[in-house]
KOLTIRO-323348 format. One record per residue (C-alpha): residue number from 1; x negated, y, z. Coordinates in steps of 0.1 Angstrom, whole numbers, plus 5000, padded with zeros to 4 digits. Layout:
BEGIN
{n:NUM	u:X	v:Y	w:Z}
...
***
This chain:
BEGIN
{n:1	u:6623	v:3919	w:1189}
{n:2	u:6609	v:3901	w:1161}
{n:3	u:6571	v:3919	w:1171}
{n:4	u:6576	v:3905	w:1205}
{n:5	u:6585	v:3868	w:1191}
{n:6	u:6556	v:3867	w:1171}
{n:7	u:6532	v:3879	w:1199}
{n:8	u:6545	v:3850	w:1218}
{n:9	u:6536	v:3825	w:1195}
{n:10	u:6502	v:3835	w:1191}
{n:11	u:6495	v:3835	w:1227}
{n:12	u:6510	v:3801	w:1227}
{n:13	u:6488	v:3787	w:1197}
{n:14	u:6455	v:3805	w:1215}
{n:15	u:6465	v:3782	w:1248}
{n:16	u:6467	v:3756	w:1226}
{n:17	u:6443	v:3751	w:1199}
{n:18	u:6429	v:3718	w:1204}
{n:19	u:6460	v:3700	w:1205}
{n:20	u:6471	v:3722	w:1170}
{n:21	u:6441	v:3709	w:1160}
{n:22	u:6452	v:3672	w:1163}
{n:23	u:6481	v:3677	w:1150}
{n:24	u:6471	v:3691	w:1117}
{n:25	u:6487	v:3667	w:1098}
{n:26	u:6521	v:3670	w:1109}
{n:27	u:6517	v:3710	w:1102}
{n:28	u:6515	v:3738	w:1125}
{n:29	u:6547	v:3753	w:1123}
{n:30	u:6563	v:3714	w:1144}
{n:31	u:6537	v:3718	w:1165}
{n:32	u:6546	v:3754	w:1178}
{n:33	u:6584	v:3742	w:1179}
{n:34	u:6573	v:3711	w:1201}
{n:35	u:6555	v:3735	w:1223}
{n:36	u:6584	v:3756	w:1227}
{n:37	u:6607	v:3730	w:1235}
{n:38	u:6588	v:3707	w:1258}
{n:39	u:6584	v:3741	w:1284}
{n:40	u:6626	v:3748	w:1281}
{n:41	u:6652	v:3729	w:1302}
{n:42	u:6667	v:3699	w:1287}
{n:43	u:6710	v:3700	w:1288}
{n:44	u:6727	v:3664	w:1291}
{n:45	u:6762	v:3666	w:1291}
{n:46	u:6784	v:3635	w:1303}
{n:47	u:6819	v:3633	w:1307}
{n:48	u:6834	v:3629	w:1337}
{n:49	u:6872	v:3626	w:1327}
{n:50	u:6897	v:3644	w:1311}
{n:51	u:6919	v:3672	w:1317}
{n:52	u:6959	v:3654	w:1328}
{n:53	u:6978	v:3683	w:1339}
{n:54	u:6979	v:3724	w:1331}
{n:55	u:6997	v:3749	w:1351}
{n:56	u:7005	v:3787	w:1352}
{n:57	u:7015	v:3805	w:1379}
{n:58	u:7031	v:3836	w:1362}
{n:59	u:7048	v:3853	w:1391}
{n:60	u:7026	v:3846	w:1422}
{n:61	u:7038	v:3819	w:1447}
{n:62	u:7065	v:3808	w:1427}
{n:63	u:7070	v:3777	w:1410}
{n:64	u:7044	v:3767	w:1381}
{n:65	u:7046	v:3763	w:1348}
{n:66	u:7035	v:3729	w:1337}
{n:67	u:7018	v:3728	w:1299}
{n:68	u:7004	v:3704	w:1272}
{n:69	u:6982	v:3736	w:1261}
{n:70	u:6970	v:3770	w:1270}
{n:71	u:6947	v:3794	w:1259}
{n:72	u:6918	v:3798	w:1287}
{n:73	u:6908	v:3833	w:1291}
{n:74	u:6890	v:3858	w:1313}
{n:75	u:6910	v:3862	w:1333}
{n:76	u:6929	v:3827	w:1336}
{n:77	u:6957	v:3807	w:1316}
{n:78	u:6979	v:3827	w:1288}
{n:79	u:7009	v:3806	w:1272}
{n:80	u:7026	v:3829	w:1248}
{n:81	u:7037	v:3857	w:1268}
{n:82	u:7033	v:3839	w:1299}
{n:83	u:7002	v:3845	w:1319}
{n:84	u:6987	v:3835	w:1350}
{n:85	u:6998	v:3855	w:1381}
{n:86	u:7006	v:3890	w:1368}
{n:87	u:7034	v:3896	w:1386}
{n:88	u:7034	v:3901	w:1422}
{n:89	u:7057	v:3903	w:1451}
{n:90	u:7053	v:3934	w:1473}
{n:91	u:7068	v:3946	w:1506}
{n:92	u:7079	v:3984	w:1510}
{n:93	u:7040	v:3993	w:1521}
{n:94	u:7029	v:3973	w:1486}
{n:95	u:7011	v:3942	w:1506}
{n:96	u:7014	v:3915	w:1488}
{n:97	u:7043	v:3885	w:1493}
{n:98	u:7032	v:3849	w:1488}
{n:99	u:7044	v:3816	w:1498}
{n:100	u:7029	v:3821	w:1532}
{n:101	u:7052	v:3843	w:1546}
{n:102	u:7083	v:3835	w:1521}
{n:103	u:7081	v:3795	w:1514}
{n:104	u:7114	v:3796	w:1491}
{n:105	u:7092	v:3818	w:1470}
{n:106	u:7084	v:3782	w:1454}
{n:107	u:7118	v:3777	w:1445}
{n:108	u:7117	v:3806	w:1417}
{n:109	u:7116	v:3792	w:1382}
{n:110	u:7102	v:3811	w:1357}
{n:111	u:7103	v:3810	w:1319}
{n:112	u:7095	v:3836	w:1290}
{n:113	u:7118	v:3846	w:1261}
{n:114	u:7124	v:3870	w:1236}
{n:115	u:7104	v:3897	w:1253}
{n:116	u:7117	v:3890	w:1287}
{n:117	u:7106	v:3871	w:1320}
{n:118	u:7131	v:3852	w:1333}
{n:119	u:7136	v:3845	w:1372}
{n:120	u:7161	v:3818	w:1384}
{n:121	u:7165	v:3802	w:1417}
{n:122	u:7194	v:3786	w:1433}
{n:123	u:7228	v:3803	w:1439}
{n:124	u:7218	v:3834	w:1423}
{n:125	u:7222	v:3847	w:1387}
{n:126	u:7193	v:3845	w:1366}
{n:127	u:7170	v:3877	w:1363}
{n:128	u:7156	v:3893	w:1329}
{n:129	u:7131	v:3915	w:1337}
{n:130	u:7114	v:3930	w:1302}
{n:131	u:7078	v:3923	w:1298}
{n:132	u:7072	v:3958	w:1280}
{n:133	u:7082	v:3979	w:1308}
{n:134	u:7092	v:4019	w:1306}
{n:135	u:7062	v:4040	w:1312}
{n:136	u:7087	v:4059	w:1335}
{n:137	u:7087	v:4028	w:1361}
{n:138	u:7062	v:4039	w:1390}
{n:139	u:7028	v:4026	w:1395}
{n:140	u:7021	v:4010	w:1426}
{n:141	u:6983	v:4007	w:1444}
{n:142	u:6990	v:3973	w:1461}
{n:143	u:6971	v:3951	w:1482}
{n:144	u:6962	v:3914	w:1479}
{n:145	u:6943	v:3900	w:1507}
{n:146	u:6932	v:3939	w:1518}
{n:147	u:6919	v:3945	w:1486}
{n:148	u:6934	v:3974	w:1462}
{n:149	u:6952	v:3965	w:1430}
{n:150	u:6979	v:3979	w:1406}
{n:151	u:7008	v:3970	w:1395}
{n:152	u:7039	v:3988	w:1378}
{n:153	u:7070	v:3984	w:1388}
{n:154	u:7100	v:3962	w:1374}
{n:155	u:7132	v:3980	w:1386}
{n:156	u:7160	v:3984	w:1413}
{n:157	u:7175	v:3949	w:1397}
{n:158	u:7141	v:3931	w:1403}
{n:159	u:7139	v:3945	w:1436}
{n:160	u:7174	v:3936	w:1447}
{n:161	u:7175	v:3900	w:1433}
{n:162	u:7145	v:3893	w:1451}
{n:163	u:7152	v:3909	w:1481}
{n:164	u:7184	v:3890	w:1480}
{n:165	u:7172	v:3857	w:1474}
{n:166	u:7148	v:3854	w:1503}
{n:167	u:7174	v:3870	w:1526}
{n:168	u:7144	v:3894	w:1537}
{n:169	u:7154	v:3926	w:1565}
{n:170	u:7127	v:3948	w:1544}
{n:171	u:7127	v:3952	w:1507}
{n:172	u:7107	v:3932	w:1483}
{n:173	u:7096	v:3953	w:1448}
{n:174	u:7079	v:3928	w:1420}
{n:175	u:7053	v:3946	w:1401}
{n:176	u:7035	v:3936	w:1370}
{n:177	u:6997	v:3936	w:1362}
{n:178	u:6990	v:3952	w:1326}
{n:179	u:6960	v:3953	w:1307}
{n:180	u:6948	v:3985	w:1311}
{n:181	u:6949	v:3983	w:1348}
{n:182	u:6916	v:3983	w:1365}
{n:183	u:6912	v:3942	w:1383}
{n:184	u:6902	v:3934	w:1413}
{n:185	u:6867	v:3921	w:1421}
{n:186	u:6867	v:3888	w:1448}
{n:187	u:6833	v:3898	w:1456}
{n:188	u:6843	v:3925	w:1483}
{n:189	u:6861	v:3893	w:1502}
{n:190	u:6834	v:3862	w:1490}
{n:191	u:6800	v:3873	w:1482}
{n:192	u:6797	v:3845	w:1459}
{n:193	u:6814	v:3860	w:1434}
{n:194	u:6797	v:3885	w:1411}
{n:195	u:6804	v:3922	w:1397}
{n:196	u:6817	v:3907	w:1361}
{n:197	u:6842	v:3885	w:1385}
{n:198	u:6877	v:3902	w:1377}
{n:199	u:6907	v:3889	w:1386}
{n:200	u:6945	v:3905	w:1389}
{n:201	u:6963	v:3889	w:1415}
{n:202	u:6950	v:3857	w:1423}
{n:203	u:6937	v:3851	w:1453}
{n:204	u:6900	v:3843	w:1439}
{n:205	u:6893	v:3830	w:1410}
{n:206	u:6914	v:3832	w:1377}
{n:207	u:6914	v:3792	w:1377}
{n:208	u:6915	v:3767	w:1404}
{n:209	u:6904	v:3728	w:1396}
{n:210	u:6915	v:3700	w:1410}
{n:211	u:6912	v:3659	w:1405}
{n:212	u:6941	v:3636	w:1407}
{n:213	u:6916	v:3614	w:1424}
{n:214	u:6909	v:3639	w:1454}
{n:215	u:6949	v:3639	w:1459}
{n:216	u:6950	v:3599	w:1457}
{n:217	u:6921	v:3604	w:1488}
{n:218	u:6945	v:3624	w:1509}
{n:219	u:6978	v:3611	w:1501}
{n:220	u:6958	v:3575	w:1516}
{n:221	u:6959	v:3595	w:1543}
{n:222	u:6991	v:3608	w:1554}
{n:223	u:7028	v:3591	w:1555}
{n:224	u:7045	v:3615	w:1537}
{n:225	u:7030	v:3618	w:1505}
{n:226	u:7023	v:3652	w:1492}
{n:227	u:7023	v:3664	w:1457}
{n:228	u:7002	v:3682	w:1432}
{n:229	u:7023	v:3712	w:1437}
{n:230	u:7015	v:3715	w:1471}
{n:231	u:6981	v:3730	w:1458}
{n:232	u:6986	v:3750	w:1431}
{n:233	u:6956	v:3742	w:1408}
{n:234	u:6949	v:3757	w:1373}
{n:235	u:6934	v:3726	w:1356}
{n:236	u:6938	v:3684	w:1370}
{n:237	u:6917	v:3661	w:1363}
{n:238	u:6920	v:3622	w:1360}
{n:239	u:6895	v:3597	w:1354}
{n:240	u:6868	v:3606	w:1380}
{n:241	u:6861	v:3597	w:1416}
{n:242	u:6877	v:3614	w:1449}
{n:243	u:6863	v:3650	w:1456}
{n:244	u:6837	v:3646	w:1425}
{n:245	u:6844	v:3680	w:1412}
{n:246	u:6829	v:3692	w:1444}
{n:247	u:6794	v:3683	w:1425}
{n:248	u:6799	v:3696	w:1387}
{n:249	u:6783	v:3729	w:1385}
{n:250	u:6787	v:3734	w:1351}
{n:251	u:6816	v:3719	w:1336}
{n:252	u:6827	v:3720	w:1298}
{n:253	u:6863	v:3708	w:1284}
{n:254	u:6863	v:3694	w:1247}
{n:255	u:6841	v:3714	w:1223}
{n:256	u:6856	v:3745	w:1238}
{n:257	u:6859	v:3757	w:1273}
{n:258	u:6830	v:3768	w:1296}
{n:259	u:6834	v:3767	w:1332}
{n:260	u:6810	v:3776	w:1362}
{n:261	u:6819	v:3766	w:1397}
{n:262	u:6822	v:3795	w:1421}
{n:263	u:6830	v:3775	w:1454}
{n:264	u:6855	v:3754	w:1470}
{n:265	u:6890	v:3762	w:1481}
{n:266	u:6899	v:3769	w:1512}
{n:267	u:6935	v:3756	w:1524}
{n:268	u:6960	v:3771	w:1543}
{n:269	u:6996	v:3772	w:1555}
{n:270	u:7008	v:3773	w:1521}
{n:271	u:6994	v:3737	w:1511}
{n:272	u:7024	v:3729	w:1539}
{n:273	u:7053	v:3744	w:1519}
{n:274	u:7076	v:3715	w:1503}
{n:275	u:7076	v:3726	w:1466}
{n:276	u:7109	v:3709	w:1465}
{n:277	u:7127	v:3724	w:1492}
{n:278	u:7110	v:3757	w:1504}
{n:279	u:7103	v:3744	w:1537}
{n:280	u:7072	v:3752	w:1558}
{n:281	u:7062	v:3727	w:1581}
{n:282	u:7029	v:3747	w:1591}
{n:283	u:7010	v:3710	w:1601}
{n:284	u:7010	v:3687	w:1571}
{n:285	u:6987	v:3679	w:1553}
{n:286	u:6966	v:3702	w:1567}
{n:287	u:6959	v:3692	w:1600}
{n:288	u:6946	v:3659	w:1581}
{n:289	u:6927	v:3673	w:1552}
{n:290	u:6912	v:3692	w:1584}
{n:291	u:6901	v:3657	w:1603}
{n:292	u:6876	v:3652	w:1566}
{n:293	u:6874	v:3683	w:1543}
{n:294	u:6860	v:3708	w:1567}
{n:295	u:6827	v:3722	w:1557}
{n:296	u:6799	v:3705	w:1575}
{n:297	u:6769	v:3730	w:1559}
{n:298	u:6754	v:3762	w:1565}
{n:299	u:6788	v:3779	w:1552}
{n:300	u:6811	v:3766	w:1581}
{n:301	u:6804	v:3804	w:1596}
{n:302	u:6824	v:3812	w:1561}
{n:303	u:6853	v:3787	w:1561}
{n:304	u:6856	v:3781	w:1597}
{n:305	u:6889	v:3757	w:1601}
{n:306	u:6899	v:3760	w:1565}
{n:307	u:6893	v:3727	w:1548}
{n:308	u:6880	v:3725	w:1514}
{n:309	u:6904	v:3709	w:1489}
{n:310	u:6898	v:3718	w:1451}
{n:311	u:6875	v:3742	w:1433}
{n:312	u:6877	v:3780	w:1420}
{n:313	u:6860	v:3781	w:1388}
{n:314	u:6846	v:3813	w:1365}
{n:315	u:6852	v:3814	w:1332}
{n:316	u:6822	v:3813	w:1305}
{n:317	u:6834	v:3807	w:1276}
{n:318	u:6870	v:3813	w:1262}
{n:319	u:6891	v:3787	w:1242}
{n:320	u:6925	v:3766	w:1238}
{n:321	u:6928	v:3741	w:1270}
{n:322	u:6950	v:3710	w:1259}
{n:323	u:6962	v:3678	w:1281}
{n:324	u:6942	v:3648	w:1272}
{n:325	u:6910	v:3670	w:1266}
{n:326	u:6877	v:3654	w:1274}
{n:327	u:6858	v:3669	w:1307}
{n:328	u:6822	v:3669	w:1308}
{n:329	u:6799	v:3681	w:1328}
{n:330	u:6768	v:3699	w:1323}
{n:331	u:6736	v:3694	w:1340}
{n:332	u:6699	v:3698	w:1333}
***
């Protein structure tokens, strides 16, 4: 490696001579550095706002988890044991459960303590399920959004609490996503997404970004207000203009966090789930983020009548994510 560096730099000092030359006196070792640099990209970074709100989703579709800090990694937010969307809803044929088809999955709470995940929603008894489970429970091949995922199994009482709670005819199972479990890749549904794009069950990305600005835009809009929740973002923003996240391709928080937009969000029935009272009202606000946020590009053949609201983000660089951070973002 070193051979081929210097072999570089001598066909760099051959191109130019006569400007080496001239610059004798300030000594040919600054002249080969300013040679260098002037044919590299320039990186300007300029901050854009700061980071307001953090959320983890723990159990998928249910109610988030609203934090002052949390440690960004691969794959998403991890807040002690807590991490984003590793467990997972199934029916009996191990297809995924979400929001969609169950809209009181929002009114789950769930909190983490001494070595147990803790599930409570209203008139039922609050479920422990241990986050170590026996290597006895079964492993599950599931499916999120047609793609293959696994999951192991958190018991008979998991099963029948949920089960229970959303009054379903068919059983529901909950499965967790452990580490050694092989991810799934969003490429085989986006083909923006790459091979080193690995997610568990989240429905693209491992975060999702979103600016308080963009939801002051659409609330204008409608007369019912909506809230934050409705949207289920990773990481809000404050301090920036309406939808300007759409245009940061490169964004880094504090002195810590890399991120790399993937593409935007496209909404669904879910945005139309109260997160206060479970109800689905399958029109609002989408049928009004549809009247400005559809895509108006070459991609409309992708998103068709999804509108765009928010953006999923890849992960470049790991690090501690804390409210108040500074949001810049990177361009060249």
């Amino acid at each position: 490696m070193e051979a081929c560096h210097t072999h570089t730099a001598m066909e760099v000092l051959s191109k130019h001579r006569t400007l080496l030359i001239g610059l004798a006196g300030v000594g040919a070792t600054m002249a080969v550095t300013w040679l260098f640099l002037s044919r590299g990209k320039k990186k300007h970074v300029r901050k854009v706002g700061e980071v307001s709100q953090l959320f983890l989703y723990p159990v998928k579709s249910c109610k988030g988890v609203p934090l002052q800090e949390a440690e960004c990694r691969d794959y998403g937010l991890k807040n002690g044991e807590l991490r984003d969307r590793h467990w997972l809803v199934v029916k009996e044929d191990k297809v995924h459960v979400t929001a969609r088809q169950e809209p009181r999955m929002v009114l789950i709470t769930v909190t983490c303590d001494r070595g147990h995940l803790t599930l409570s929603a209203p008139g039922m008894n609050k479920l422990d399920i241990p986050l170590k489970l026996l290597t006895s429970n079964a492993i599950f091949t599931c499916k999120v959004h047609g793609n293959e995922v696994s999951g192991r199994d958190c018991g008979d009482e998991a099963s029948r609490w949920i089960t229970n709670f959303l009054k379903s005819v068919q059983t529901y199972r909950i499965v967790q996503f452990e580490d050694r479990m092989k991810r799934r890749n969003p490429k085989n549904e986006y083909p923006v997404y790459n091979e080193n794009d690995q997610v568990a069950y989240p429905d693209l990305s491992p975060l999702l970004l979103l600016s308080e600005a963009s939801l002051e835009d659409l609330n204008s809009k409608l007369e019912n207000k909506v809230s934050i929740r409705n949207f289920r973002p990773n990481i809000v923003v404050s301090g920036c203009g309406a939808f300007a996240e759409d245009s940061w391709k490169e964004i880094q928080i504090a002195e810590r966090v890399m991120l790399k937009r993937v593409m935007p969000c496209p909404r669904c029935i879910l945005t139309t789930v109260d997160p206060d009272t479970g109800i689905i009202n399958m029109k609002e606000p989408l049928e009004t983020m549809r009247s400005y946020r559809l895509c108006d590009t070459a991609d409309k053949e992708v998103y068709k009548s999804s509108p765009l609201f928010g953006q999923f983000v890849r992960i470049q660089k790991t690090g501690t994510i804390k409210v108040g951070d500074p949001v810049y973002e990177i361009f060249y």
